[in-house]
BAMARTOR-330221 format. One record per residue: residue in one letter; chain; x, y, z of N, C-alpha, C, O in turn. Coordinates in Angstrom, 1 decimal. Atoms other than C-alpha are relative to their C-alpha. Layout:
<sites>
site resn = a | chain = A | n_c1 = X | n_c2 = Y | n_c3 = Z | ca_c1 = X | ca_c2 = Y | ca_c3 = Z | c_c1 = X | c_c2 = Y | c_c3 = Z | o_c1 = X | o_c2 = Y | o_c3 = Z
...
</sites>
This chain:
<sites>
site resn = x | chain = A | n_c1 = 0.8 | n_c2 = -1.2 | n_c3 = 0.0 | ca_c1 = 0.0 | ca_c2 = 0.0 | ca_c3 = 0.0 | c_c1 = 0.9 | c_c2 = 1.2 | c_c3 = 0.0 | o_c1 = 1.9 | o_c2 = 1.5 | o_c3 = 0.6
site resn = x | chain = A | n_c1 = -0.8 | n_c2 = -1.4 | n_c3 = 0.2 | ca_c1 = 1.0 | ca_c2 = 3.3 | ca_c3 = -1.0 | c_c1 = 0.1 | c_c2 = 1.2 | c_c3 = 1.5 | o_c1 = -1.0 | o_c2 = 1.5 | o_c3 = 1.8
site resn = x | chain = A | n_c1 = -0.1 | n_c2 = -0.9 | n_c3 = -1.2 | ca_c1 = 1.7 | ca_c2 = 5.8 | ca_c3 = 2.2 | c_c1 = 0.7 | c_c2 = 1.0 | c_c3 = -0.5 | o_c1 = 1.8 | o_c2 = 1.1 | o_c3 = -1.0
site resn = x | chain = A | n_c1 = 0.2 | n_c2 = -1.8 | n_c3 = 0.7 | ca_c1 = 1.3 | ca_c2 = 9.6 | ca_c3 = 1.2 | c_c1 = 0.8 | c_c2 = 0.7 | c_c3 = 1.4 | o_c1 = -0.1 | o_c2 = 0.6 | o_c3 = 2.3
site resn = x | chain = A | n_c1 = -0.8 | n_c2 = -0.9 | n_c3 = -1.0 | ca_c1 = 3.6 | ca_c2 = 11.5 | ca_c3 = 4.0 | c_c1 = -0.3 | c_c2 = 1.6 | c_c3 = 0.1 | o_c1 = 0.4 | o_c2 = 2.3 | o_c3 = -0.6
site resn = x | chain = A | n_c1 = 0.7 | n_c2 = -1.4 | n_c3 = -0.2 | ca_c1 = 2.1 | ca_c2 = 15.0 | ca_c3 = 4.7 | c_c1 = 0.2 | c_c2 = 0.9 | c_c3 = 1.1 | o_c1 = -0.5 | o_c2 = 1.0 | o_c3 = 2.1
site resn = x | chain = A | n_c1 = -0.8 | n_c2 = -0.8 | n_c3 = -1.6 | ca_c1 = 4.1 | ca_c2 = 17.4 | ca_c3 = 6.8 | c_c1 = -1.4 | c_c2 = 0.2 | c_c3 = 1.1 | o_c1 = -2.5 | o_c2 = -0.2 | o_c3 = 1.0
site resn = x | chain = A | n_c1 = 0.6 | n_c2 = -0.2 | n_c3 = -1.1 | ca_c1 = 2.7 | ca_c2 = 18.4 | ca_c3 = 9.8 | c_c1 = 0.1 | c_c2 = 2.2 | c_c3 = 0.1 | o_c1 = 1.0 | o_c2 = 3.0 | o_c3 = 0.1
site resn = x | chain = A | n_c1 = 0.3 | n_c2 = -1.4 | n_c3 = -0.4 | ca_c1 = 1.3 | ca_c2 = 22.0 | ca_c3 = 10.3 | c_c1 = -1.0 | c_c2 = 0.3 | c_c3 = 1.2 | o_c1 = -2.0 | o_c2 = -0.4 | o_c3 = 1.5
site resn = x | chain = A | n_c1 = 0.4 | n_c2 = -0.2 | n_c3 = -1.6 | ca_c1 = 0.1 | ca_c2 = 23.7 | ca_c3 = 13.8 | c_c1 = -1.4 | c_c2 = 0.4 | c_c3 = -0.2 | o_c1 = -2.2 | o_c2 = 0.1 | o_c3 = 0.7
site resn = x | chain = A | n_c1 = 0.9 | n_c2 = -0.6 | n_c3 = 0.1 | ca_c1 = -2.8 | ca_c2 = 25.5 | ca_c3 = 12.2 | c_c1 = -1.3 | c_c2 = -0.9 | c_c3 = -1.1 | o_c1 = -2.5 | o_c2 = -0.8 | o_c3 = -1.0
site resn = x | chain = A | n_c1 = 0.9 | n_c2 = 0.6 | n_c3 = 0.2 | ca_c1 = -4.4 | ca_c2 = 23.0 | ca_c3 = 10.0 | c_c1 = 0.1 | c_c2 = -1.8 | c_c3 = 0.3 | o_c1 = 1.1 | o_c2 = -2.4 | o_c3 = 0.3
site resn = x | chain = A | n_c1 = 0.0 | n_c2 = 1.6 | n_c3 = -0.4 | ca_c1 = -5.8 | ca_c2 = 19.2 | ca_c3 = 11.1 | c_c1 = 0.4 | c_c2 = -0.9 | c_c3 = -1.2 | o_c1 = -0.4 | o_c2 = -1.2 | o_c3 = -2.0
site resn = x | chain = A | n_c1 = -0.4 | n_c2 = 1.0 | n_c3 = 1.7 | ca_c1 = -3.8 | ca_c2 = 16.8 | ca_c3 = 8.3 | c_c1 = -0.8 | c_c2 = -1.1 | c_c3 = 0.9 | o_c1 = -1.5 | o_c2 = -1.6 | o_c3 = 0.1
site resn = x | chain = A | n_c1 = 0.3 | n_c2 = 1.4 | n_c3 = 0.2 | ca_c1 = -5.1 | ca_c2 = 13.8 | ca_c3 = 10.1 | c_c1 = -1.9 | c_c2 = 0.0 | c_c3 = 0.3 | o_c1 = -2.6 | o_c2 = -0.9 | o_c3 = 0.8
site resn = x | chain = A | n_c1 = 1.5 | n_c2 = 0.6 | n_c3 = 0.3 | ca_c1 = -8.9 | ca_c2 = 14.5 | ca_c3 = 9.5 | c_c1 = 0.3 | c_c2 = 0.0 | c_c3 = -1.3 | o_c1 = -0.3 | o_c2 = -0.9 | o_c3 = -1.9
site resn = x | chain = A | n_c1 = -0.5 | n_c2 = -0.2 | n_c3 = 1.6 | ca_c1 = -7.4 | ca_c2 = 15.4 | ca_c3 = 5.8 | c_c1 = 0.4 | c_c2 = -1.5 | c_c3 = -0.3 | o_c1 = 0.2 | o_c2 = -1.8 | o_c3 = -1.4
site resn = x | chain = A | n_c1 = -0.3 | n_c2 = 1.1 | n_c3 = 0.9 | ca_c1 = -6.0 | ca_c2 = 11.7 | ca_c3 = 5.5 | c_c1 = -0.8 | c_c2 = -0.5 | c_c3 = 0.7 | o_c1 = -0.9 | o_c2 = -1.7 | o_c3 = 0.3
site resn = x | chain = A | n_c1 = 1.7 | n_c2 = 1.6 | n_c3 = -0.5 | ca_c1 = -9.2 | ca_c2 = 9.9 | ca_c3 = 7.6 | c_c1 = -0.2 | c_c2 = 0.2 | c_c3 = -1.4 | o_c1 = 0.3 | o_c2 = -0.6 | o_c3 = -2.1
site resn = x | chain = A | n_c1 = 1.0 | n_c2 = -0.1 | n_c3 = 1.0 | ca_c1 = -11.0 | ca_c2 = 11.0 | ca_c3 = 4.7 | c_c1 = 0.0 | c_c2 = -0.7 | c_c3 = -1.1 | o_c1 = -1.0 | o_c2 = -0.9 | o_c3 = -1.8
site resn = x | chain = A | n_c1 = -0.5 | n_c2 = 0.8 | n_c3 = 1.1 | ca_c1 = -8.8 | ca_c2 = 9.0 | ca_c3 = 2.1 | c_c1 = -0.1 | c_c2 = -1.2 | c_c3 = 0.8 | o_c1 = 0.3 | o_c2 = -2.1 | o_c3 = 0.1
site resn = x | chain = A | n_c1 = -0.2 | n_c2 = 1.6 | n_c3 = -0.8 | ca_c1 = -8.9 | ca_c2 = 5.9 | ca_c3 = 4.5 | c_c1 = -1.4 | c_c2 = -1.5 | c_c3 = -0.6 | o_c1 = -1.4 | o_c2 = -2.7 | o_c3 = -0.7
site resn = x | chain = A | n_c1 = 1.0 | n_c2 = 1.0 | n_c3 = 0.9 | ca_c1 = -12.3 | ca_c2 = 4.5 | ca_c3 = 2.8 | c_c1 = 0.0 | c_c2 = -0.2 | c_c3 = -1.9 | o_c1 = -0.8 | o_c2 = 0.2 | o_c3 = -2.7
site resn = x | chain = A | n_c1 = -0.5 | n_c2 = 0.2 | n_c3 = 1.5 | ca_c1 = -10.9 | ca_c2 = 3.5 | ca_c3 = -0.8 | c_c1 = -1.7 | c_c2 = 0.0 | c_c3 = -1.1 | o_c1 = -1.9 | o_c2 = 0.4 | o_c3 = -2.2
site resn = x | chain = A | n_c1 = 1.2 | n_c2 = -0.3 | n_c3 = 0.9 | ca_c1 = -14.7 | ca_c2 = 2.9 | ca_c3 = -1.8 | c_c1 = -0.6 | c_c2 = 0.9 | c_c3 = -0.4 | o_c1 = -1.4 | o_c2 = 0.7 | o_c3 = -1.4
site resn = x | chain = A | n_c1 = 0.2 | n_c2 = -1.2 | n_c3 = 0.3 | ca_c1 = -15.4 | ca_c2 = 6.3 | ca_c3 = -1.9 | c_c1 = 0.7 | c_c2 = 1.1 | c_c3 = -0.7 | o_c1 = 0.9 | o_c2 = 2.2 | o_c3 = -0.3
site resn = x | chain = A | n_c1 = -1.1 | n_c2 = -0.9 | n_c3 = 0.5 | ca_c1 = -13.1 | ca_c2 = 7.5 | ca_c3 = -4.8 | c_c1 = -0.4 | c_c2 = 1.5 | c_c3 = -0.4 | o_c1 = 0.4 | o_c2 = 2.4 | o_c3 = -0.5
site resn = x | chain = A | n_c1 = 0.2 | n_c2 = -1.5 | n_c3 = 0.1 | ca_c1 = -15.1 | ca_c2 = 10.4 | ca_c3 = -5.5 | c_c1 = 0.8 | c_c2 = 1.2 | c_c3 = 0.8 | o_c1 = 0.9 | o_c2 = 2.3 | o_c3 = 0.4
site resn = x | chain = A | n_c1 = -0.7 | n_c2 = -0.9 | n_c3 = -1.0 | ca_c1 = -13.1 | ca_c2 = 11.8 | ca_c3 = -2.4 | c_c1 = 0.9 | c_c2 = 0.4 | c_c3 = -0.8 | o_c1 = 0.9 | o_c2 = 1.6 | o_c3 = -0.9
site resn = x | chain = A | n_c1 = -1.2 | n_c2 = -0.3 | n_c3 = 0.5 | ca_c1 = -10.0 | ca_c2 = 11.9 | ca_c3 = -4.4 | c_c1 = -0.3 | c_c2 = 1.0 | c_c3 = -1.1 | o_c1 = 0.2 | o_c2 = 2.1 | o_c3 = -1.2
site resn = x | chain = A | n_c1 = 0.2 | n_c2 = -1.1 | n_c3 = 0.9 | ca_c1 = -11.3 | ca_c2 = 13.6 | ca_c3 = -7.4 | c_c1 = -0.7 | c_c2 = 1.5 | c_c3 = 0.3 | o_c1 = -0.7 | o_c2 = 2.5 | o_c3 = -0.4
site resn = x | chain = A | n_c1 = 1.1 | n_c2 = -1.5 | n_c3 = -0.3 | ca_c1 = -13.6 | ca_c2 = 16.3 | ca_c3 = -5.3 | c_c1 = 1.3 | c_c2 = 0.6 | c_c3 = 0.7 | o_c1 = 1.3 | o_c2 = 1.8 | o_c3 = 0.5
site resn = x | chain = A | n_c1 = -1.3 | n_c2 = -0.5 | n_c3 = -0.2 | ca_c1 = -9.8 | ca_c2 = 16.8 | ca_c3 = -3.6 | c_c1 = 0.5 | c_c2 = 0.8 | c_c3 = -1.2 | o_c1 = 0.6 | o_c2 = 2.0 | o_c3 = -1.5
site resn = x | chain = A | n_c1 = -0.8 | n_c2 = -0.8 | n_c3 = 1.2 | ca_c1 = -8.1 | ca_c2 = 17.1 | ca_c3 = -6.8 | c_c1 = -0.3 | c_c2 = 1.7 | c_c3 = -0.8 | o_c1 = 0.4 | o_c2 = 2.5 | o_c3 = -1.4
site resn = x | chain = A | n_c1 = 0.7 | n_c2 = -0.9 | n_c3 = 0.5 | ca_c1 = -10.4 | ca_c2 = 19.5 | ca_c3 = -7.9 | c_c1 = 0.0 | c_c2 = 1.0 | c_c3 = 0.4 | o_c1 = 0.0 | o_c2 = 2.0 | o_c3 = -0.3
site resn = x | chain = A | n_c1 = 0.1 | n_c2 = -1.5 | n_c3 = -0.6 | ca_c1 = -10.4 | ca_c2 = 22.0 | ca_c3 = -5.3 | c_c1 = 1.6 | c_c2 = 0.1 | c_c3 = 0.0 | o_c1 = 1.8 | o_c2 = 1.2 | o_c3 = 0.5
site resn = x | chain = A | n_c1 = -1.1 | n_c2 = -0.2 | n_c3 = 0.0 | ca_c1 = -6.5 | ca_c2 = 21.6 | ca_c3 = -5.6 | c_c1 = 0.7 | c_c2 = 0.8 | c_c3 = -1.3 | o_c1 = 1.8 | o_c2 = 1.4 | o_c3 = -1.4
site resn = x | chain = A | n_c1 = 0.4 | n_c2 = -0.6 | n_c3 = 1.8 | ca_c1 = -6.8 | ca_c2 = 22.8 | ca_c3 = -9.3 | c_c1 = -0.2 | c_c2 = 1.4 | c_c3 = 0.2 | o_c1 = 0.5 | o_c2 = 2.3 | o_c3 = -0.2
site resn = x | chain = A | n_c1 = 0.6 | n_c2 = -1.3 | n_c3 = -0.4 | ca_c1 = -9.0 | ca_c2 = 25.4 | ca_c3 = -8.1 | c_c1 = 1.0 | c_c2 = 1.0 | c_c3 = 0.4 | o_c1 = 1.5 | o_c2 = 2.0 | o_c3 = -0.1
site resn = x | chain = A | n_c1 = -0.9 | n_c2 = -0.6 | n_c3 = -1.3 | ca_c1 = -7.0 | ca_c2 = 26.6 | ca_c3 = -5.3 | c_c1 = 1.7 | c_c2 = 0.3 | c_c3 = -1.1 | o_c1 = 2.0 | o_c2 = 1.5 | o_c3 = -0.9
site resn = x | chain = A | n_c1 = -0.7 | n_c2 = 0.4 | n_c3 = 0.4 | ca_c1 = -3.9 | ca_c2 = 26.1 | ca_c3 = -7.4 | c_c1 = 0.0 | c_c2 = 2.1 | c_c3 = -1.0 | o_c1 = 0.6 | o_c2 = 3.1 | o_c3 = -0.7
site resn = x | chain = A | n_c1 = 0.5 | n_c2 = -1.2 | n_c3 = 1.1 | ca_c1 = -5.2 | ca_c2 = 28.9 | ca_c3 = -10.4 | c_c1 = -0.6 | c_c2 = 1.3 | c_c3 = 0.9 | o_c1 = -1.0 | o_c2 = 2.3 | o_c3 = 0.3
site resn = x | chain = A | n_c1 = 0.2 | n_c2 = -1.5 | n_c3 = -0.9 | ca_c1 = -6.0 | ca_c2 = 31.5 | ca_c3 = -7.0 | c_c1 = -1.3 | c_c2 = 0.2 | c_c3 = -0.4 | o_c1 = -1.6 | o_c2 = 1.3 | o_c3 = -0.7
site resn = x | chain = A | n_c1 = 1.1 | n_c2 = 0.4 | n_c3 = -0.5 | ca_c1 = -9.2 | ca_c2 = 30.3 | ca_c3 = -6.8 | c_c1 = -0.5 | c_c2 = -0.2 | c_c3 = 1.4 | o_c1 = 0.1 | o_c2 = -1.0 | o_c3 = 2.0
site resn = x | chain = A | n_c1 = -0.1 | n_c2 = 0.5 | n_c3 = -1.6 | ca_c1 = -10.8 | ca_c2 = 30.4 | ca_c3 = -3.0 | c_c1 = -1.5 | c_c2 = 0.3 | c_c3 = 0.2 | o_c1 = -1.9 | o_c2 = 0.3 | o_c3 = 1.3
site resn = x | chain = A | n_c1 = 1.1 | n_c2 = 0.1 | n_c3 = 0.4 | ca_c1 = -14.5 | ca_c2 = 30.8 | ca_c3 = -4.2 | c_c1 = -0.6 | c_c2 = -0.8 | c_c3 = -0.7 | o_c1 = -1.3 | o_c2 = -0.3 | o_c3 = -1.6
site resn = x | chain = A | n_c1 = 0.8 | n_c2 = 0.7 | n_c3 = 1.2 | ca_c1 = -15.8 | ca_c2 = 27.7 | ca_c3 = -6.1 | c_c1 = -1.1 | c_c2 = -1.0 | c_c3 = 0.0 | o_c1 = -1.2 | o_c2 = -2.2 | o_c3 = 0.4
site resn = x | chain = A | n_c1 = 1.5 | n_c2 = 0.6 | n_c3 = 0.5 | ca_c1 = -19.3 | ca_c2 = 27.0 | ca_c3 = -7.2 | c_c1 = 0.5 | c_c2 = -1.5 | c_c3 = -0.2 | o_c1 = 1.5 | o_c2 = -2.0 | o_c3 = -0.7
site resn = x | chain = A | n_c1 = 0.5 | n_c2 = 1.5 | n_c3 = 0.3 | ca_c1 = -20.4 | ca_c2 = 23.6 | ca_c3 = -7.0 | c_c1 = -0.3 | c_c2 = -0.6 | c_c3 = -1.4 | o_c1 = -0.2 | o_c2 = -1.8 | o_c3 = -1.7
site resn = x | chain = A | n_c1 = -0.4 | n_c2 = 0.7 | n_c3 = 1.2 | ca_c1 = -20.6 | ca_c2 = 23.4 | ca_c3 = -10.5 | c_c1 = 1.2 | c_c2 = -0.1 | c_c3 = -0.7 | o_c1 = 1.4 | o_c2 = -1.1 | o_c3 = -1.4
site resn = x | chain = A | n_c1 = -1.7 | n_c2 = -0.1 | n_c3 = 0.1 | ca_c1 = -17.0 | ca_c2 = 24.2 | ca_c3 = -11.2 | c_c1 = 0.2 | c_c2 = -1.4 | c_c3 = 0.5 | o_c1 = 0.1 | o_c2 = -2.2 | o_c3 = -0.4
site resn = x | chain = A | n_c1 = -0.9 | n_c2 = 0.3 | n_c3 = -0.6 | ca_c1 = -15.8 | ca_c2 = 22.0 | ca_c3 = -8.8 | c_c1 = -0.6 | c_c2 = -1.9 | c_c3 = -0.2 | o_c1 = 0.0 | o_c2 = -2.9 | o_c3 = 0.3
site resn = x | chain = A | n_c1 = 0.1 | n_c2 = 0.8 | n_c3 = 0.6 | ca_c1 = -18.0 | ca_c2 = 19.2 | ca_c3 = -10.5 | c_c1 = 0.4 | c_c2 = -0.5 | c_c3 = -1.1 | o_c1 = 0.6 | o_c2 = -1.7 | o_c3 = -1.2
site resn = x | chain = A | n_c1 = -0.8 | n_c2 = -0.4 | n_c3 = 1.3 | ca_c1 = -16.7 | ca_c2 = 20.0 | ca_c3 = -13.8 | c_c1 = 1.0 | c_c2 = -0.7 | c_c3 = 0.0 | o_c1 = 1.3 | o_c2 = -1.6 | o_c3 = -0.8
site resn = x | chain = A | n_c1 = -1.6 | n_c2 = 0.2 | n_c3 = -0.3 | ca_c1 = -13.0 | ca_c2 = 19.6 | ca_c3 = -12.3 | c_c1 = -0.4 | c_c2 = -1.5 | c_c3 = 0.2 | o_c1 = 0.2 | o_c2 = -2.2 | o_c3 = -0.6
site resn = x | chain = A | n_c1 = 0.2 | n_c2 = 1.2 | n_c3 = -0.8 | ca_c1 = -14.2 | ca_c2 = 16.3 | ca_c3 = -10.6 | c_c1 = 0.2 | c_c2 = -1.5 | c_c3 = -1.2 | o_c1 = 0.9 | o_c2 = -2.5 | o_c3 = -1.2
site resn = x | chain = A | n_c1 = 0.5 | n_c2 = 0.6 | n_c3 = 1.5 | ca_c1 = -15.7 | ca_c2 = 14.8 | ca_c3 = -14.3 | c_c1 = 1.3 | c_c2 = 0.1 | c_c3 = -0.5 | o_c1 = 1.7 | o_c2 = -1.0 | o_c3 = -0.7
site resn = x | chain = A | n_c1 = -1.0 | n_c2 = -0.4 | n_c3 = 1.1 | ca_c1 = -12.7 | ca_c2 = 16.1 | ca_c3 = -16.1 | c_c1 = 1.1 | c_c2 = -1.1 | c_c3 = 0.2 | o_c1 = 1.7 | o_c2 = -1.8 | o_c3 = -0.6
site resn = x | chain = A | n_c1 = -1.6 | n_c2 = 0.5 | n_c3 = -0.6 | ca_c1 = -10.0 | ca_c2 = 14.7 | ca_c3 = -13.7 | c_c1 = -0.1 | c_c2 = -1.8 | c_c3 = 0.2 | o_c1 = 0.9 | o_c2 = -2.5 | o_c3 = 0.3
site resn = x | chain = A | n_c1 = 0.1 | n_c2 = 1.1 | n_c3 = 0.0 | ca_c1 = -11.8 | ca_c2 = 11.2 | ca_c3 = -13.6 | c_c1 = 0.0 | c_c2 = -0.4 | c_c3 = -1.5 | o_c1 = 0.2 | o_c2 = -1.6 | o_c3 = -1.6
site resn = x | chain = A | n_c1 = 0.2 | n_c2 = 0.5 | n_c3 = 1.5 | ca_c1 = -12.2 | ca_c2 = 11.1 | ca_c3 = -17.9 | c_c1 = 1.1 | c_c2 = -0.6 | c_c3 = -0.4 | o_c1 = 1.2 | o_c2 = -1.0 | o_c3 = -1.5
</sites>
């Protein structure tokens, strides 16, 4: 199994950030991540729900 290493910062919780990857049957998590990382990425910190479905569709095609 793959193990993702994810510094540690004081101000945000990483380990509700990797519970959330911990149920593999729910891959949608990863693409609704990816998506807002995209977003966020292009100085994005506003995005509609259909955006961020858009990104979701795109990054799974």
């Amino acid at each position: 199994m793959l193990q993702l290493m994810i510094p540690f910062h004081e101000y945000l919780s990483i380990n509700l950030l990797t519970a959330s990857f911990n149920n593999t049957a729910a891959a949608y998590m990863f693409y609704w991540f990816l998506s807002i990382l995209e977003e966020v990425e292009d100085g994005q910190y506003h995005i509609p729900k259909q955006r961020l479905f858009t990104g979701m569709v795109a990054s799974s095609w």
